[in-house]
C-alpha positions as CSV (number, residue, x, y, z in Angstrom):
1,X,-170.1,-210.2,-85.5
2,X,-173.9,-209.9,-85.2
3,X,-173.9,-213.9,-86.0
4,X,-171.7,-214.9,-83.5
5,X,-173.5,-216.9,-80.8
6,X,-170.9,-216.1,-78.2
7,X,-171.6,-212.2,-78.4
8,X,-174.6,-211.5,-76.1
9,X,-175.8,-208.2,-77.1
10,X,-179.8,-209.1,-76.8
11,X,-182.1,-210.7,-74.2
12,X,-182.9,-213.6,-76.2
13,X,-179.3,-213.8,-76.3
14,X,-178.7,-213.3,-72.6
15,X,-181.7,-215.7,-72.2
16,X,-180.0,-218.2,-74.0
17,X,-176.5,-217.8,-72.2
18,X,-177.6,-217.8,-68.9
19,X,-179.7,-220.7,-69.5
20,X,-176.8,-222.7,-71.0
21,X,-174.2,-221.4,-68.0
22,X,-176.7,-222.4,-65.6
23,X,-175.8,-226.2,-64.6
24,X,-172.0,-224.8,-64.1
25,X,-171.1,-224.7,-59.9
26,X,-167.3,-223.1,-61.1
27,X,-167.6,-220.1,-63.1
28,X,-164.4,-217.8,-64.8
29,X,-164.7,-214.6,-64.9
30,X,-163.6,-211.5,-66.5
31,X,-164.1,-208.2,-67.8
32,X,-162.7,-205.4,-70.6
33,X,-163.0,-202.2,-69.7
34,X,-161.7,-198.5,-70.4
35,X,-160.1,-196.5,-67.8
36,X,-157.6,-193.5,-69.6
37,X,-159.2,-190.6,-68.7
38,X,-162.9,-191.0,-67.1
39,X,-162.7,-190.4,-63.2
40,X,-164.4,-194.2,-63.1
41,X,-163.2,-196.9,-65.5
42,X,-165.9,-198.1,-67.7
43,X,-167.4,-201.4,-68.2
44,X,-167.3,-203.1,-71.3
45,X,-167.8,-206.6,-71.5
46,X,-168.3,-209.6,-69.4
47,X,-166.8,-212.4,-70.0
48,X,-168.0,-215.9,-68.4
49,X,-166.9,-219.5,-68.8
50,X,-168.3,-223.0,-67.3
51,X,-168.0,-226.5,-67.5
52,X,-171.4,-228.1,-68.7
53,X,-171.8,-232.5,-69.5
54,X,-167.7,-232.4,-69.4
55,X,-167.5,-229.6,-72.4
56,X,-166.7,-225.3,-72.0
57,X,-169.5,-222.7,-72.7
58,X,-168.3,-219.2,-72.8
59,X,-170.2,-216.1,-73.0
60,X,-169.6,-212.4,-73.5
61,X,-171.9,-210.1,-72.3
62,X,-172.3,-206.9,-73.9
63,X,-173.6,-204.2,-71.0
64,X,-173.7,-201.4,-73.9
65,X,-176.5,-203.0,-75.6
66,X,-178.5,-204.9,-72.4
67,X,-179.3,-205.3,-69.0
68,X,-176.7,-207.3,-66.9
69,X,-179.4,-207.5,-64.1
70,X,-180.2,-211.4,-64.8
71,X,-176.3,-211.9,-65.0
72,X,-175.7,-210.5,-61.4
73,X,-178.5,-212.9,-60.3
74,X,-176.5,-215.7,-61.3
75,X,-173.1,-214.6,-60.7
76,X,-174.5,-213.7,-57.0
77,X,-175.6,-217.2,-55.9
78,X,-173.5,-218.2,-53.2
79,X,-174.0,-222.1,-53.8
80,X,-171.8,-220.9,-57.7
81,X,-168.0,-220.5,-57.2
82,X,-166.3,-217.2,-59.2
83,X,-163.0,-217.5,-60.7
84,X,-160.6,-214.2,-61.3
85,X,-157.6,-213.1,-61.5
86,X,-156.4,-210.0,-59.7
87,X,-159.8,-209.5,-59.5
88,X,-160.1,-206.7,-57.5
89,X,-160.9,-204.2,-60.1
90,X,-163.6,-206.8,-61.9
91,X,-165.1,-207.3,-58.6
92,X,-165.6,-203.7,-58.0
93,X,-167.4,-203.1,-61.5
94,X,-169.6,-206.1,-60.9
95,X,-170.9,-205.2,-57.7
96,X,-171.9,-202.1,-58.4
97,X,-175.2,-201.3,-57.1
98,X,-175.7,-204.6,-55.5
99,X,-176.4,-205.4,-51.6
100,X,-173.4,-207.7,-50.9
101,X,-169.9,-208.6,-52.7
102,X,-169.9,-211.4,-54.8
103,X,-169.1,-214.4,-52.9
104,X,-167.5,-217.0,-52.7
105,X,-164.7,-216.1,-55.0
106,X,-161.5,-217.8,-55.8
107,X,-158.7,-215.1,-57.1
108,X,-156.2,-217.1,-59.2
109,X,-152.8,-214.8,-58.9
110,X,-154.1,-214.6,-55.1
111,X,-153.6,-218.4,-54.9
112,X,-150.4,-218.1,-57.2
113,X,-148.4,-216.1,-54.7
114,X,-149.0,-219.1,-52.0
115,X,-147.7,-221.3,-54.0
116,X,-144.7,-220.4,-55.4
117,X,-145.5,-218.8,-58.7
118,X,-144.4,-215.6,-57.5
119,X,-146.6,-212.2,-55.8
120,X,-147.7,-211.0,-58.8
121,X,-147.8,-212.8,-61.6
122,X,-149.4,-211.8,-64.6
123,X,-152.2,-213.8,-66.2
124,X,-150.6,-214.6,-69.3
125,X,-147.3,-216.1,-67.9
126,X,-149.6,-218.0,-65.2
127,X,-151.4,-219.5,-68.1
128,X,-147.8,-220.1,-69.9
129,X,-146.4,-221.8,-66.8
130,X,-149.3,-224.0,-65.7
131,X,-150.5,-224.9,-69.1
132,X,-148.0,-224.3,-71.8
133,X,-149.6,-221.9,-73.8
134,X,-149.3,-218.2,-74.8
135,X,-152.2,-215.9,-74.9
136,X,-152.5,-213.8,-77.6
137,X,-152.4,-210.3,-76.0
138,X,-152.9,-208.3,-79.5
139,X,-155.8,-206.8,-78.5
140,X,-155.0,-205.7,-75.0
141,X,-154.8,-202.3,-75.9
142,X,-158.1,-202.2,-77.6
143,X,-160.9,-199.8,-77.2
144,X,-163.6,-202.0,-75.7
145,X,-166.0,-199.3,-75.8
146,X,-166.3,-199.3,-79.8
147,X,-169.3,-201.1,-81.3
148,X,-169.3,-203.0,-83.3
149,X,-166.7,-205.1,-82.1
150,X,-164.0,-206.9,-84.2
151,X,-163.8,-211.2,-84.6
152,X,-160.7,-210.6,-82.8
153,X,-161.5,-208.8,-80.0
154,X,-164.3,-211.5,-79.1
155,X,-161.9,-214.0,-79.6
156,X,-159.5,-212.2,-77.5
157,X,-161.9,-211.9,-74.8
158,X,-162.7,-215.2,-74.9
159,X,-159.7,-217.1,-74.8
160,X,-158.7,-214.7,-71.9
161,X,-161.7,-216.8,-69.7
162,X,-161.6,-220.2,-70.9
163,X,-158.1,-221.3,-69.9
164,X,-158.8,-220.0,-66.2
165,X,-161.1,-223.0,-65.4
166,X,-157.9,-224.7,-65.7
167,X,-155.9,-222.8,-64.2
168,X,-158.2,-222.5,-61.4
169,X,-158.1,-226.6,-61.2
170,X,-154.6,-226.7,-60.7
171,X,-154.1,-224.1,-58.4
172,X,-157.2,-225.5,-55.9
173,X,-155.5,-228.8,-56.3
174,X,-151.7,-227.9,-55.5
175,X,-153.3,-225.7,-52.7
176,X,-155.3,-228.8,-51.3
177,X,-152.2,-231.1,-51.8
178,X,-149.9,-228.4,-49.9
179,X,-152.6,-227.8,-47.0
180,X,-153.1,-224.0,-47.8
181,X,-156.8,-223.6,-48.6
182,X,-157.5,-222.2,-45.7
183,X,-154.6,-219.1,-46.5
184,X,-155.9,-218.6,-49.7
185,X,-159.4,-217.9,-47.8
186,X,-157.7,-215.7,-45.1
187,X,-155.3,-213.5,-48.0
188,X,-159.0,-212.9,-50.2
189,X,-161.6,-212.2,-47.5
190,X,-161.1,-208.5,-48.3
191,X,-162.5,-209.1,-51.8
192,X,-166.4,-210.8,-49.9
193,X,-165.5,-207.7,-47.5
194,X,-168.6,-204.8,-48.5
195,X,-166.1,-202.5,-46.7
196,X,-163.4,-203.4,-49.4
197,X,-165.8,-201.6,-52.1
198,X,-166.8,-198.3,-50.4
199,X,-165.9,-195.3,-51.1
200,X,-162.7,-193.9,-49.4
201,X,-163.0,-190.9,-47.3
202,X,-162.0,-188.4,-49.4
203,X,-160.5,-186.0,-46.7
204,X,-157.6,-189.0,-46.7
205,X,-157.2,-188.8,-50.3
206,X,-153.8,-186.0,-49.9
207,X,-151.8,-188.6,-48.6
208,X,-151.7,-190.5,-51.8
209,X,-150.5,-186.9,-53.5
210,X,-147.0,-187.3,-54.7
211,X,-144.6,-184.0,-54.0
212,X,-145.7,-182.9,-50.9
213,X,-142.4,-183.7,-48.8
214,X,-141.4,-180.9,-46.7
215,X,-145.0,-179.0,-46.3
216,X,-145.5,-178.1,-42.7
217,X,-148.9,-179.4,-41.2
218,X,-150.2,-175.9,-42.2
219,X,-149.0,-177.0,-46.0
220,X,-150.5,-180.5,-45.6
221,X,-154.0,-178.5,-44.7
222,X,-153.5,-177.0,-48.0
223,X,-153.0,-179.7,-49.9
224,X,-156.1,-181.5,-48.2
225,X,-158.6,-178.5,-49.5
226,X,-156.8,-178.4,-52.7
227,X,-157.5,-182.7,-53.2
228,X,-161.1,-182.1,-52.1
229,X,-161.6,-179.6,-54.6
230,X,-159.4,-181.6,-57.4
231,X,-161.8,-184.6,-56.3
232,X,-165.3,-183.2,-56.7
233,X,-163.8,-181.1,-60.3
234,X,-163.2,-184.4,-61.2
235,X,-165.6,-186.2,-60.9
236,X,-168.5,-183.5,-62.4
237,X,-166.3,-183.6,-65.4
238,X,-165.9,-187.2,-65.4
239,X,-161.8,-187.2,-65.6
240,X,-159.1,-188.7,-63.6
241,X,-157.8,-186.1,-61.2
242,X,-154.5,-186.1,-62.2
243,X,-156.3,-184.6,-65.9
244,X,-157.7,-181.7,-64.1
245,X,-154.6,-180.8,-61.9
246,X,-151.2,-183.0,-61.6
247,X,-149.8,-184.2,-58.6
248,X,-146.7,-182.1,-58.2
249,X,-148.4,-178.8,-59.3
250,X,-151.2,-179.0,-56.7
251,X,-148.9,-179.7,-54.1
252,X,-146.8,-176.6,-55.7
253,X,-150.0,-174.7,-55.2
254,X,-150.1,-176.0,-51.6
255,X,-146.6,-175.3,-51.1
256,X,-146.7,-171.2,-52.6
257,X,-150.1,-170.9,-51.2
258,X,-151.3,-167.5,-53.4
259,X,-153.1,-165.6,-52.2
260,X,-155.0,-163.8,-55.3
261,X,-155.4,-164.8,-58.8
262,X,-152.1,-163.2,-59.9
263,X,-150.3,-165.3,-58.0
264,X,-152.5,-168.3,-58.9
265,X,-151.2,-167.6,-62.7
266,X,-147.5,-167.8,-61.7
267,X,-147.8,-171.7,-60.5
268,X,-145.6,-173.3,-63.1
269,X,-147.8,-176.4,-64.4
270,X,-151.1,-174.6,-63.9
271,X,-153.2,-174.0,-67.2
272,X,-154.1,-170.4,-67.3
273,X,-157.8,-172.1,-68.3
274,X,-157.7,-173.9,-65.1
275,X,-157.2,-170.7,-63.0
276,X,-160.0,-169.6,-65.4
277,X,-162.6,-171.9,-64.8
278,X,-161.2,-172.5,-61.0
279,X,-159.5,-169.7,-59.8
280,X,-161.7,-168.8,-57.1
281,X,-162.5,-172.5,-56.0
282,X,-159.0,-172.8,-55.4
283,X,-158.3,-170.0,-53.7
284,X,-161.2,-171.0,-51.6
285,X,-159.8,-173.9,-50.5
286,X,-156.7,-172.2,-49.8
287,X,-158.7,-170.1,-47.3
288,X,-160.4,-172.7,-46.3
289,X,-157.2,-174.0,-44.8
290,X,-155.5,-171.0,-43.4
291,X,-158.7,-170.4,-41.1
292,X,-158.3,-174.1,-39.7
293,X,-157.4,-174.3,-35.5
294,X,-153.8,-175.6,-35.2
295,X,-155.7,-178.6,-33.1
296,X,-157.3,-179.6,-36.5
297,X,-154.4,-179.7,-38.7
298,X,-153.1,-183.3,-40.2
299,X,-150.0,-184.3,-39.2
300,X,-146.4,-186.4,-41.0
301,X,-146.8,-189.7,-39.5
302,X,-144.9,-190.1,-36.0
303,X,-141.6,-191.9,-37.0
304,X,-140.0,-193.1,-33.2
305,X,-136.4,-192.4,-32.7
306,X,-134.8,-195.7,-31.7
307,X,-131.7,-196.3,-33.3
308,X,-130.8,-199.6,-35.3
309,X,-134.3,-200.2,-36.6
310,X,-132.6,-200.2,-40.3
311,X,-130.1,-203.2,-39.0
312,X,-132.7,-205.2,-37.6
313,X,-134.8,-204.6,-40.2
314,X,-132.3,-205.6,-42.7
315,X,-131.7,-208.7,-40.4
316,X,-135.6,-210.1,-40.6
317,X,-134.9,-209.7,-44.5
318,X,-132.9,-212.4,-44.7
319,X,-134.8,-214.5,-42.3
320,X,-137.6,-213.5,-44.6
321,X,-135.8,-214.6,-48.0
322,X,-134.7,-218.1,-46.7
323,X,-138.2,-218.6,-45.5
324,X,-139.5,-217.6,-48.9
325,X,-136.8,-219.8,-50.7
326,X,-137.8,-222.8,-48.4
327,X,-142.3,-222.3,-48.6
328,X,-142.1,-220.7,-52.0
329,X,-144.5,-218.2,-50.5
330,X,-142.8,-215.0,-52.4
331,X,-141.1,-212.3,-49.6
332,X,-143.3,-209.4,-50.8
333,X,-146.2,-211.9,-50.5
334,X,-145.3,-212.4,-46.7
335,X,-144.7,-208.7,-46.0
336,X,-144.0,-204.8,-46.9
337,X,-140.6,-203.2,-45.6
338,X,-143.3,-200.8,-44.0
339,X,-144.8,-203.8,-42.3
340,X,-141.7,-205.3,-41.1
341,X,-140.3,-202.1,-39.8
342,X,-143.4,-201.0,-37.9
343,X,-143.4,-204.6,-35.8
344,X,-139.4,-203.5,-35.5
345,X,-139.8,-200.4,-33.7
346,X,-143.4,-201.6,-32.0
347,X,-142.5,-202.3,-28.6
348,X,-146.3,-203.4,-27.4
349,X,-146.1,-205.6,-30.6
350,X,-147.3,-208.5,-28.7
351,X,-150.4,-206.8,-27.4
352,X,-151.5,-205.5,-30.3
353,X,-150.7,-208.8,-32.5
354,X,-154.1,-208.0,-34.8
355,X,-152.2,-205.1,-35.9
356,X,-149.6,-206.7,-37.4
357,X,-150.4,-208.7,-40.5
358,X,-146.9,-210.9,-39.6
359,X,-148.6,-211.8,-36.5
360,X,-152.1,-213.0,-37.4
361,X,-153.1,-216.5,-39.4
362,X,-151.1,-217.8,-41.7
363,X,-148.2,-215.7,-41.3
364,X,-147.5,-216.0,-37.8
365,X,-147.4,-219.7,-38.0
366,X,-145.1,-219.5,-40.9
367,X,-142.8,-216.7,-39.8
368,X,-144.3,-214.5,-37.3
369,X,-143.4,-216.6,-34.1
370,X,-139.9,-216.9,-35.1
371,X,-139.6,-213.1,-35.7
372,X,-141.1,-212.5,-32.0
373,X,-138.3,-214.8,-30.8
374,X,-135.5,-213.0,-32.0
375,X,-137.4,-209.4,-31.3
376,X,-137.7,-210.5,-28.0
377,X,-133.6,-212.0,-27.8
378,X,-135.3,-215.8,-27.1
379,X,-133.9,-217.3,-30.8
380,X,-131.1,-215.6,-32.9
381,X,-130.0,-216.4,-36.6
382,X,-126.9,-218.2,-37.5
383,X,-125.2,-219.7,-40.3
384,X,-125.5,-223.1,-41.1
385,X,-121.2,-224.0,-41.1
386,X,-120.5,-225.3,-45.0
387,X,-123.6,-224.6,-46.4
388,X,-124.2,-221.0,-46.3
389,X,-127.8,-221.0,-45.0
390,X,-129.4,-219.3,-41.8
391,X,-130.9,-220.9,-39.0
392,X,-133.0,-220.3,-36.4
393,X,-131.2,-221.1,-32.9
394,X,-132.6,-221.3,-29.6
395,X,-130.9,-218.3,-26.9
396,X,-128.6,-220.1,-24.4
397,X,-129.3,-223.5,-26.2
């Protein structure tokens, strides 16, 4: 492996890479990286691909054994275009600790779910369906934080990057063809968005914590101390949360709220050398919560009390999935049930059209108009006699 030109792992090497990537204006991009039990994942390698005089250079870049600083440089020039796919997660690893996102950026299952391919298709059966091949996914599973690595993880790596040039070249042209550029640009503005890579507020984090259904807004305080504390333990021992304290038994702990360590002990779930080590932080936070004004305790989202929303709900549905079958823009790529029942039960929908993803760009040209016509009792649905298939109707036409 220590022969193999492809593996930069020194700053001649890097030098050398850089230099020969450097006439390339579309780069592919990708990263391996372990993410099992550290509270962050950790980056492995970078992986990057160009055309260069009509022929593929490909890189890996090894950031356990040099500085990616010179990498960043080029990756960040704005006039160089950055291929992923579902690139969220690479995005965030490469811009730590830099000024501004990486931009501009093309996300390749992004552009998929425009076009037909489906919301979320995996890389491997985008690559099947556009190019006819199969990746080789042996060495998915791999620890990429072993060194030195195997021939077969580099070529792993490797022929993960190199066919999304051409992927990227057939989705930019079938989105050019089909006049939906501009919706690819409007679905991955989040990913150029600095906003998109901060850090969360933490004090938001409870929400996310399964088995708290049925805790009074005095519970819910609980379980808010008890995340905070899970979040911070976390992160000074660099685990994921859930290997500190699982879901369901802190919000158990929320829900018995103990008040000692005796009680602590009897939480089914909880390690007697977590009430060891935390005993008293938890029962902090516990306390920490009980001494909160009623005017600061968080609150079970307001759910209105209209009746029928299900009905009409289920009615936009199949709107939704004839609209899908006839764009090939994928349901769950158009909207969330969520989504769709909170412009049901809006009433000021209209005023507030930014709040509504269904109602803004794209969307609304697509669907969203014709969902404020029969919201508002202008259009209604019908079925298209002999062939089974809705319509759209005009109201008293």
């Amino acid at each position: 492996m220590a022969n193999d030109a492809r593996l930069v792992d020194t700053p001649a090497r890097r030098d050398d890479a850089l230099d020969a990537l450097a006439p390339a204006k579309v780069l592919a991009v990708d990263t391996e990286f372990l993410w099992e039990r550290t509270y962050a994942p950790q980056l492995a390698l970078v992986q990057v691909a160009g055309v260069v005089d009509g022929q593929v250079v490909a890189f890996a870049f090894d950031p356990l054994e040099i500085e990616l600083d010179p990498l960043d440089e080029l990756l960040g020039e704005p006039e160089r275009l950055k291929v992923f796919h579902a690139g969220r997660l690479d995005l965030e690893l490469l811009n730590l600790g830099q000024d501004e996102p990486l931009q501009p950026v093309f996300d390749t299952q992004i552009a998929a779910s425009l076009l037909g391919y489906g919301s979320q298709i995996g890389y491997a059966n985008l690559v099947e369906v556009l190019l006819g091949r199969r990746l080789d996914k042996a060495e998915q599973f791999a620890d990429w934080t072993k060194r030195p690595l195997r021939p077969e993880q580099l070529d792993y790596a490797l022929d993960d990057v190199v066919p999304l040039l051409e992927v990227y070249a057939r989705l930019a042209a079938e989105l050019l063809e089909r006049e939906r550029l501009s919706w690819l640009q409007e679905e991955q503005a989040g990913l150029s968005d600095p906003e998109t890579y901060r850090a969360k507020d933490r004090r938001e984090l409870y929400k996310k914590v399964k088995g708290k259904k049925g805790l009074d807004r005095r519970g819910l305080a609980r379980l808010r101390e008890l995340t905070l504390w899970r979040e911070e333990a976390a992160e000074q021992r660099d685990l994921r949360p859930s290997f500190v304290v699982k879901d369901h038994i802190l919000a158990d702990v929320a829900r018995r709220n103990p008040r000692n360590q005796n009680q602590l002990k009897q939480v089914r779930g909880l390690h007697k050398n977590e009430v060891s080590r935390s005993g008293k932080a938890i029962l902090a936070a516990l306390e920490r919560a009980r001494k909160l004004p009623d005017s600061e305790l968080p609150s079970h989202p307001k759910r209105s009390s209209r009746k029928g929303v299900g009905a009409v709900v289920d009615l936009l549905k199949a709107y939704l999935r004839q609209a899908s079958e006839e764009t090939g823009v994928a349901v769950e790529t158009l909207t969330t049930s969520s989504e769709l029942e909170r412009l049901v039960r809006d009433e000021k929908r209209e005023r507030y059209a930014d709040d509504h993803p269904l109602l803004r760009g794209w969307r609304r040209e697509l669907v969203g108009e014709d969902l404020l016509q029969i919201l508002g009792g202008k259009r209604y649905l019908a079925v298209e006699p002999g062939e089974g298939r809705l319509r759209v109707e005009q109201a008293g036409g």
